[in-house]
MARDREN-493398 format. One record per residue (C-alpha): residue number from 0; x, y, z. Coordinates in steps of 0.1 Angstrom, whole numbers, plus 2048, in hexadecimal, padded with zeros to 3 digits. Layout:
site torti->NUM&xx->X&yy->Y&zz->Z
...
***
This chain:
site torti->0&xx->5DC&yy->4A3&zz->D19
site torti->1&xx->5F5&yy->4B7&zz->D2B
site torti->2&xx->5DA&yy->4C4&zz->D4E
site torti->3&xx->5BA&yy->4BC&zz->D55
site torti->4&xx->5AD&yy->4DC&zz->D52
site torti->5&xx->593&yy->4F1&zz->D3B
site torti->6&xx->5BA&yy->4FE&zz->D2E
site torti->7&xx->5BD&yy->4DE&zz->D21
site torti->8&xx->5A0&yy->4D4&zz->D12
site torti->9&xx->5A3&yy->4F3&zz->CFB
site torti->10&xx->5C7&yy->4EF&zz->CEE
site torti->11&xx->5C9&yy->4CE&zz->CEF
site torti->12&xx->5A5&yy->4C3&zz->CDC
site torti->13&xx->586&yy->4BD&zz->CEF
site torti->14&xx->568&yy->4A4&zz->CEE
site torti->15&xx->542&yy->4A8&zz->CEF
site torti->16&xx->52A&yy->49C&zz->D0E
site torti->17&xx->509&yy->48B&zz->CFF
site torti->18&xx->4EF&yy->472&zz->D0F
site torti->19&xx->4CE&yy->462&zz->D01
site torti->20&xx->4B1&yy->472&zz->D15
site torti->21&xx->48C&yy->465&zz->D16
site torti->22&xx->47A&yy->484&zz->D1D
site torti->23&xx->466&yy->495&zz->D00
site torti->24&xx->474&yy->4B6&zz->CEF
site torti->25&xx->45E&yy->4D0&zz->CDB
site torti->26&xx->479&yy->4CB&zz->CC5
site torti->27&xx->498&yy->4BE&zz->CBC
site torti->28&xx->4AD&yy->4B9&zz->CA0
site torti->29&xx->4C7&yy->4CF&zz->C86
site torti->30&xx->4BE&yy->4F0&zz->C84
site torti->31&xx->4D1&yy->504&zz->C68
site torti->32&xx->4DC&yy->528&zz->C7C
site torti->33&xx->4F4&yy->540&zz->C72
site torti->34&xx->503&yy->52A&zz->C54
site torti->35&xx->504&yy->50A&zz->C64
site torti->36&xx->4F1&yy->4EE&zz->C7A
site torti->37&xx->4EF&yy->4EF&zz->C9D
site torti->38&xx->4E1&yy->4D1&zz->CAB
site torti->39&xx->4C0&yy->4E1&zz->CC0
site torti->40&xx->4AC&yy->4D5&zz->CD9
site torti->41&xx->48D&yy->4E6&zz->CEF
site torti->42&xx->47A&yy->4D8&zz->D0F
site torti->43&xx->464&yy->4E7&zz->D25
site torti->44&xx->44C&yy->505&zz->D24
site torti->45&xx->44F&yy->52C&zz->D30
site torti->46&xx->468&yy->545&zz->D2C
site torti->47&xx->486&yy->53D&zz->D15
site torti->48&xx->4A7&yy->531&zz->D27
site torti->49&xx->4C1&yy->52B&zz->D0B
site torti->50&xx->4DC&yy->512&zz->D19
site torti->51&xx->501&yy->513&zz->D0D
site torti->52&xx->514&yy->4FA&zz->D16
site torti->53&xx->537&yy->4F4&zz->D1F
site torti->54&xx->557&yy->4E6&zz->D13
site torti->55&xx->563&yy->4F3&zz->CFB
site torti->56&xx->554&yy->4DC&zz->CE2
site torti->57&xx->53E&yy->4C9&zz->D00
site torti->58&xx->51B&yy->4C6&zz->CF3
site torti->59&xx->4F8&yy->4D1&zz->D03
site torti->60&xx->4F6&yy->4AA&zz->D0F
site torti->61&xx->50A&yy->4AE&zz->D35
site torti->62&xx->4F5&yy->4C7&zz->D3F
site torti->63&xx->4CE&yy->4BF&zz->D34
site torti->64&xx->4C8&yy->4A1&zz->D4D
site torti->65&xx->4D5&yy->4B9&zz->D69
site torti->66&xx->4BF&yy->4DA&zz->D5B
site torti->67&xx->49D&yy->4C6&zz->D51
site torti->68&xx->48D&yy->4CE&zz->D72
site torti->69&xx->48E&yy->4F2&zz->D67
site torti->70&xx->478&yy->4E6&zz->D48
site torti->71&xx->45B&yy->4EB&zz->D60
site torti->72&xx->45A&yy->50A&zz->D5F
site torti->73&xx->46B&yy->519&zz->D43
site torti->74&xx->471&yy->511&zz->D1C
site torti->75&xx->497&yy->500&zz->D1A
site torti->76&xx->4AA&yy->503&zz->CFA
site torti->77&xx->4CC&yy->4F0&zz->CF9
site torti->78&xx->4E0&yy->4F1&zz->CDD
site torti->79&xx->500&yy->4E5&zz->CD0
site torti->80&xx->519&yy->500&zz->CC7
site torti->81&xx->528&yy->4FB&zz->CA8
site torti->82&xx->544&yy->4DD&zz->CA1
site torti->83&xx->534&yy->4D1&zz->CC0
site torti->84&xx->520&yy->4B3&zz->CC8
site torti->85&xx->503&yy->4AA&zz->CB0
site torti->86&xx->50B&yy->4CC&zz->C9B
site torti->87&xx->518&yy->4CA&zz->C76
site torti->88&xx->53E&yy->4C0&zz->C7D
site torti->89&xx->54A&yy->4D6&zz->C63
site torti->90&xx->54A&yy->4FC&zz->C5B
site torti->91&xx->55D&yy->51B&zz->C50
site torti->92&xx->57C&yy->51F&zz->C65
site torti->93&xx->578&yy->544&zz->C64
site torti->94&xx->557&yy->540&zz->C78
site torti->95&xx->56C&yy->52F&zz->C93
site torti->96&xx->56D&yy->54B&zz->CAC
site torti->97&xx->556&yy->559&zz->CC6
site torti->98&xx->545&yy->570&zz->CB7
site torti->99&xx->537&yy->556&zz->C9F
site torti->100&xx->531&yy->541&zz->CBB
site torti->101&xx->51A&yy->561&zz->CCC
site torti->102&xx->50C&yy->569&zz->CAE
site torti->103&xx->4FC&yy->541&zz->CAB
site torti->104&xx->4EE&yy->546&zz->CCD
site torti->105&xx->4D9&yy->569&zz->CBF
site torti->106&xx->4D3&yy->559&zz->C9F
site torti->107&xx->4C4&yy->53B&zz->CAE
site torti->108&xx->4AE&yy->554&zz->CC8
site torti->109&xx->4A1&yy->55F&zz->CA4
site torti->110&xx->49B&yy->541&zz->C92
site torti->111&xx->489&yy->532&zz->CB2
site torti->112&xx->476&yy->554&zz->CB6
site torti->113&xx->47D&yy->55D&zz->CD6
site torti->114&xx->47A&yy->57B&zz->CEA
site torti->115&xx->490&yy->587&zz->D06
site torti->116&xx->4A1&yy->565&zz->D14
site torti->117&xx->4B2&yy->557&zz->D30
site torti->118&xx->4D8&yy->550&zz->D26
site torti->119&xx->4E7&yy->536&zz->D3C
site torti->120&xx->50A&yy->52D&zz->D32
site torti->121&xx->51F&yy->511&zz->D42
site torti->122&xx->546&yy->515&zz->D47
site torti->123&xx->554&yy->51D&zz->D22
site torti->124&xx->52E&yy->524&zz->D1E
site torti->125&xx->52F&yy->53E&zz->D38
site torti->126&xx->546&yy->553&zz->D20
site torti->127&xx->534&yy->54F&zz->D02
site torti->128&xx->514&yy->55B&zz->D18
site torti->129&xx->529&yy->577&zz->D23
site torti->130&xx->534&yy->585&zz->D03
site torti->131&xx->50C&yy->580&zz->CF6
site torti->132&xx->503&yy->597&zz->D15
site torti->133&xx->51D&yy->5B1&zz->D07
site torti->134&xx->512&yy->5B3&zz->CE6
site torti->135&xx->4E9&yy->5AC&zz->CE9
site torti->136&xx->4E0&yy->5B9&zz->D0B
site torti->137&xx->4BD&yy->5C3&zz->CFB
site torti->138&xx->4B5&yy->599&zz->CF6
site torti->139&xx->4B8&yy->593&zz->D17
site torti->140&xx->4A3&yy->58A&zz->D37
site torti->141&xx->4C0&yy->57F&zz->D49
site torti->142&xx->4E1&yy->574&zz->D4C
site torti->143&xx->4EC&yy->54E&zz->D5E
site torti->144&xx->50F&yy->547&zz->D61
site torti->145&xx->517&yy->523&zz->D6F
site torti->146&xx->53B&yy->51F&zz->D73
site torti->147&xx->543&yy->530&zz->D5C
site torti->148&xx->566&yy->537&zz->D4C
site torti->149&xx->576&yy->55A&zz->D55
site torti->150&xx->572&yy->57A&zz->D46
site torti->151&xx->598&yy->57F&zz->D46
site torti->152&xx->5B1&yy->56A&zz->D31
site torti->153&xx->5C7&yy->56D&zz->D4C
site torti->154&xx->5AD&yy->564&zz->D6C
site torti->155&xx->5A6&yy->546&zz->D58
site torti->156&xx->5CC&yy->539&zz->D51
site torti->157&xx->5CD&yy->542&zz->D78
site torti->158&xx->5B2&yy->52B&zz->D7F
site torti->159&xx->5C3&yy->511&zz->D68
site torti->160&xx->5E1&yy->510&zz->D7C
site torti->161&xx->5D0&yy->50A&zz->D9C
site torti->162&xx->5C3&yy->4ED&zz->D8C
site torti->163&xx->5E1&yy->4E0&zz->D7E
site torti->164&xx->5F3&yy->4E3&zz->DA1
site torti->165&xx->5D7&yy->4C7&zz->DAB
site torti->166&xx->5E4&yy->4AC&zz->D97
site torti->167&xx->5F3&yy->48F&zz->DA3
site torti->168&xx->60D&yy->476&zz->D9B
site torti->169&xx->5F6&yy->45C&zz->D99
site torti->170&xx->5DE&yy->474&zz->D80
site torti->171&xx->5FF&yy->473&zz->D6B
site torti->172&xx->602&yy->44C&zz->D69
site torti->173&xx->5E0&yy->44B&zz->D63
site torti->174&xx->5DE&yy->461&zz->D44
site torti->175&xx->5FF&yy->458&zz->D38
site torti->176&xx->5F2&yy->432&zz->D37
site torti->177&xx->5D1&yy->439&zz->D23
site torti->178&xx->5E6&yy->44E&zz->D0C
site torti->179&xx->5FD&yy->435&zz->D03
site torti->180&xx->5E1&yy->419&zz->CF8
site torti->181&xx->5D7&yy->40E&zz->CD7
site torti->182&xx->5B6&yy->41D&zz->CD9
site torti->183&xx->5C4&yy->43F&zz->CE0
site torti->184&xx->5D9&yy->43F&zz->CC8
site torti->185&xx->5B9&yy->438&zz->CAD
site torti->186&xx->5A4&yy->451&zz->CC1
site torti->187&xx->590&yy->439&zz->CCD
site torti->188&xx->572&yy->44C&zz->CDC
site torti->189&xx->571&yy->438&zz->CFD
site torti->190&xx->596&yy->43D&zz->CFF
site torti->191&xx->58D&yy->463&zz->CFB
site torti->192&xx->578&yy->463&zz->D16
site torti->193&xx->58A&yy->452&zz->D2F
site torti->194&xx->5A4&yy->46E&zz->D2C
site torti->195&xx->590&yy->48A&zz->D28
site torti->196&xx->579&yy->47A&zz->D49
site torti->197&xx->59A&yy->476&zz->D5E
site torti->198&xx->5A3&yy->49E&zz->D56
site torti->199&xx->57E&yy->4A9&zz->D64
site torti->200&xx->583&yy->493&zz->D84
site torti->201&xx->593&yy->4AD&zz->D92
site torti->202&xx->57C&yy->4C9&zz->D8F
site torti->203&xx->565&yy->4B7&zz->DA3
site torti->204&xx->563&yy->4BA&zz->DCC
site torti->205&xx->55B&yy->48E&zz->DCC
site torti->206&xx->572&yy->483&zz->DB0
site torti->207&xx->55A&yy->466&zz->DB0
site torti->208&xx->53F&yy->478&zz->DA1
site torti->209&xx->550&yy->480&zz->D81
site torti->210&xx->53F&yy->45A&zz->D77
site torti->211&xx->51E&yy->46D&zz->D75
site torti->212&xx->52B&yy->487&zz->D5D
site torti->213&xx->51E&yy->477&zz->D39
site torti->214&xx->539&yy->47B&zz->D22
site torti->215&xx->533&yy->475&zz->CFA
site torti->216&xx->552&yy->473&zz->CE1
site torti->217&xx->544&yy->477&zz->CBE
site torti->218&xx->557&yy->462&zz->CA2
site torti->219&xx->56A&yy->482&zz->C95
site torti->220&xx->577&yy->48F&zz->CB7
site torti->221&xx->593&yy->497&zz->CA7
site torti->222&xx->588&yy->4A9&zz->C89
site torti->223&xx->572&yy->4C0&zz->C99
site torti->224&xx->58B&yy->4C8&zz->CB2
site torti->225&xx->5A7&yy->4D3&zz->C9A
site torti->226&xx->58D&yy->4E9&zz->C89
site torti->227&xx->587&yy->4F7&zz->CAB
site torti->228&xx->5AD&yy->501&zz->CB2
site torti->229&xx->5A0&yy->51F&zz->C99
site torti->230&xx->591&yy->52D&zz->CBB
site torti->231&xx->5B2&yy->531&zz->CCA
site torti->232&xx->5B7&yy->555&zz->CBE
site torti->233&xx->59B&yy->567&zz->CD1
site torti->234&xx->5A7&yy->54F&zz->CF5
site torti->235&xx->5CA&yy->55E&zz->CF4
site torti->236&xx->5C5&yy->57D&zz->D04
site torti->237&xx->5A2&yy->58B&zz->D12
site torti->238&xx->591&yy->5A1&zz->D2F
site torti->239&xx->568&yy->5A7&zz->D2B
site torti->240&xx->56B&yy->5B4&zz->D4D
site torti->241&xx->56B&yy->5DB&zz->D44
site torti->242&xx->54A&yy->5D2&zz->D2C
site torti->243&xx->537&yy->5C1&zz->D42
site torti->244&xx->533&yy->5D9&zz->D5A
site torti->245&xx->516&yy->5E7&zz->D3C
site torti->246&xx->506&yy->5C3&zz->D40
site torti->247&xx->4E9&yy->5CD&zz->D59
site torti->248&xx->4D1&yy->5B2&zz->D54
site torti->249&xx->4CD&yy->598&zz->D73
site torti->250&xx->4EA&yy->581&zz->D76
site torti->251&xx->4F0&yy->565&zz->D87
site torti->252&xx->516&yy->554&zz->D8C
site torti->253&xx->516&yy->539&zz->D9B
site torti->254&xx->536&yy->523&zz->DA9
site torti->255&xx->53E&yy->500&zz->DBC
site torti->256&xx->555&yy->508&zz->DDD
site torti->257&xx->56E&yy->4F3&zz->DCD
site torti->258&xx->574&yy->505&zz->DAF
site torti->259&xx->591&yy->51D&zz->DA8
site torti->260&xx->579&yy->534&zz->D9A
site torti->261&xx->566&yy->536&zz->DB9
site torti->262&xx->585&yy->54A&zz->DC7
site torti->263&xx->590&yy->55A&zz->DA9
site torti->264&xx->57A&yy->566&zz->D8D
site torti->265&xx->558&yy->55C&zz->D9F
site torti->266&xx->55B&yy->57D&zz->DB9
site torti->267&xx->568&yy->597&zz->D9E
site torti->268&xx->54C&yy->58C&zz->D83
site torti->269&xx->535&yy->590&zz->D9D
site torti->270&xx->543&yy->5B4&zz->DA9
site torti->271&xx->543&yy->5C4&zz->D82
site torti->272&xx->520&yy->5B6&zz->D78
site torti->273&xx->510&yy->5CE&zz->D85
site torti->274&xx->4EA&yy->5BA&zz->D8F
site torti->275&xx->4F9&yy->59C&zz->D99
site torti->276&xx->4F6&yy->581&zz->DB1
site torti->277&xx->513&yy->569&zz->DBE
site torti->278&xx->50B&yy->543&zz->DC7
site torti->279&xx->527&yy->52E&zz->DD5
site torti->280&xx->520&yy->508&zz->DDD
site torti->281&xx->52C&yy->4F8&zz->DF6
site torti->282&xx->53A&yy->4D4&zz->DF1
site torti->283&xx->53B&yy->4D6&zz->DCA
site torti->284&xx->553&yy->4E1&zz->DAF
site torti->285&xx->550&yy->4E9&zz->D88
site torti->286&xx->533&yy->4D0&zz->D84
site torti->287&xx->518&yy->4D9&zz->DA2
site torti->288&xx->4FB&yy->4D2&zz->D91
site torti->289&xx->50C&yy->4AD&zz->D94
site torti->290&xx->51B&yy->4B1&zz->DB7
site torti->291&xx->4FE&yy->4C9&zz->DC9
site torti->292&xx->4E1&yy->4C0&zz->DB4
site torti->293&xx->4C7&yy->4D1&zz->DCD
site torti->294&xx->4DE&yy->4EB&zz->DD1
site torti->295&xx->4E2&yy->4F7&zz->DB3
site torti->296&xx->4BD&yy->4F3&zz->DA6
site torti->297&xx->4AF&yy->50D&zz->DC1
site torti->298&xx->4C9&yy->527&zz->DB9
site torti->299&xx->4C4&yy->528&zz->D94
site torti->300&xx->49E&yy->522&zz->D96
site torti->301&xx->499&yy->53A&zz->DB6
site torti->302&xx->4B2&yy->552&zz->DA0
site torti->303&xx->49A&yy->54C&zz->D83
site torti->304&xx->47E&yy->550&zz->D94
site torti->305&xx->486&yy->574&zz->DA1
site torti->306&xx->495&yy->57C&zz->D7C
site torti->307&xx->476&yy->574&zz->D70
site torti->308&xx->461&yy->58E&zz->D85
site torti->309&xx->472&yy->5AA&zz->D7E
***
């Protein structure tokens, strides 16, 4: 893996987050949408948040220890986007693009019969969420966008950069040695993991913290991802900005302080949506709800909470 950057894990295959969690879900299981299965799973009770994780090709697992206090409240629906995680690991390449990928999250709003929802997206999940506020304004309460990847093709490879300027010598050594084991070389999962754990450490503000970032490589890692390379078309060249200024639901976008974005993208997504609010924290970077766990819980939830009343 050439940078340890979101970059990266697109071009050069990615791998899925997952843990084993005790709590009880209304449900949870395969659920065939929009011509294949997404691996589904609901908590809570109130008004509908659908969750959309990261990665690309992460899976709903990272996130729903971090988001289950919101379950309190409201009705949480994680899912696993396609060739992701627990979903079916093989589909039509021609539905490898984002507007397939937006049309599973409406098609699942359907199936599960809801209403208007809450659309929270996580950094590559931030511009899926983005696209599905462009194209179904009508389905939505509100709009949640937790470090999420730029609108622009070009603010993003920006970002990237930034990034990439961090890395170290010693990051070097360190992921040339795990590449050049055995166990890499057979795609061992743990193998897998240790590189794609050393490429997040730096988007955290305590590097240390990227130990409690629960990282799951399923068995055909590399499958998926090739299938995913498909996607690559629609990441070349983009800009939502000019549409989202028509996205006039409540937003929230929400950074770490030690995030590129928080400089970059973070401030112009904020100034074209036009009923946004900004939320930077302090001390954090791409994962807060690992790093500022208080933090971040009364910004979305006090954000949720005012979404809610109107």
């Amino acid at each position: 893996m050439a940078k340890p950057t979101l970059l990266a894990a697109i071009t050069c295959v990615v791998i899925g987050c997952a843990a084993e969690h005790s709590e009880r879900a209304s449900e949870e299981g395969l659920r065939l949408i929009n011509s294949t299965e997404l691996y589904v799973k609901r908590i809570g009770s109130g008004e509908p948040i659908v969750v959309v994780h990261g990665g690309p090709m992460l899976d709903h697992g990272y996130l729903l220890p971090h988001l289950q206090p919101l379950a309190q409240s409201y009705q949480l629906t994680f899912f696993d986007q396609r060739l992701s995680g627990r979903s079916a690991p093989q589909v039509d390449s021609a539905s490898v693009r984002i507007a397939t990928f937006v049309e599973d999250i409406e098609q699942l709003r359907l199936s599960l019969g809801l209403e208007r929802i809450h659309l929270m997206g996580h950094s590559w999940g931030g511009l899926l969420a983005m696209h599905y506020a462009i194209k179904y304004p009508q389905s939505l309460r509100s709009l949640i966008l937790l470090n999420s990847m730029s609108a622009s093709s070009a603010i993003w490879q920006e970002e990237e950069r930034v990034l990439a300027r961090q890395i170290t010598a010693a990051d070097s050594i360190e992921r040339e040695t795990i590449r050049e084991t055995d166990a890499y070389a057979r795609r061992d999962p743990e193998a897998i993991a240790r590189l794609l754990r050393l490429s997040f450490r730096l988007q955290f503000r305590d590097t240390s913290r990227v130990n409690d970032l629960r990282l799951y490589v399923p068995a055909d890692y590399a499958e998926r991802s090739r299938q995913f390379g498909y996607m690559m078309v629609d990441l070349a060249d983009f800009d939502l900005h000019d549409q989202l200024t028509a996205v006039t639901v409540p937003t929230l976008t929400l950074y770490g302080s030690h995030e590129p974005a928080a400089q970059l993208s973070g401030p112009l997504l904020h100034q074209q949506l036009p009923n946004s609010e900004l939320v930077i924290l302090d001390e954090a970077g791409h994962f807060p709800f690992i790093e500022q766990p208080e933090a971040f819980f009364d910004a979305v939830s006090g954000f949720l909470d005012r979404a809610s009343g109107q």
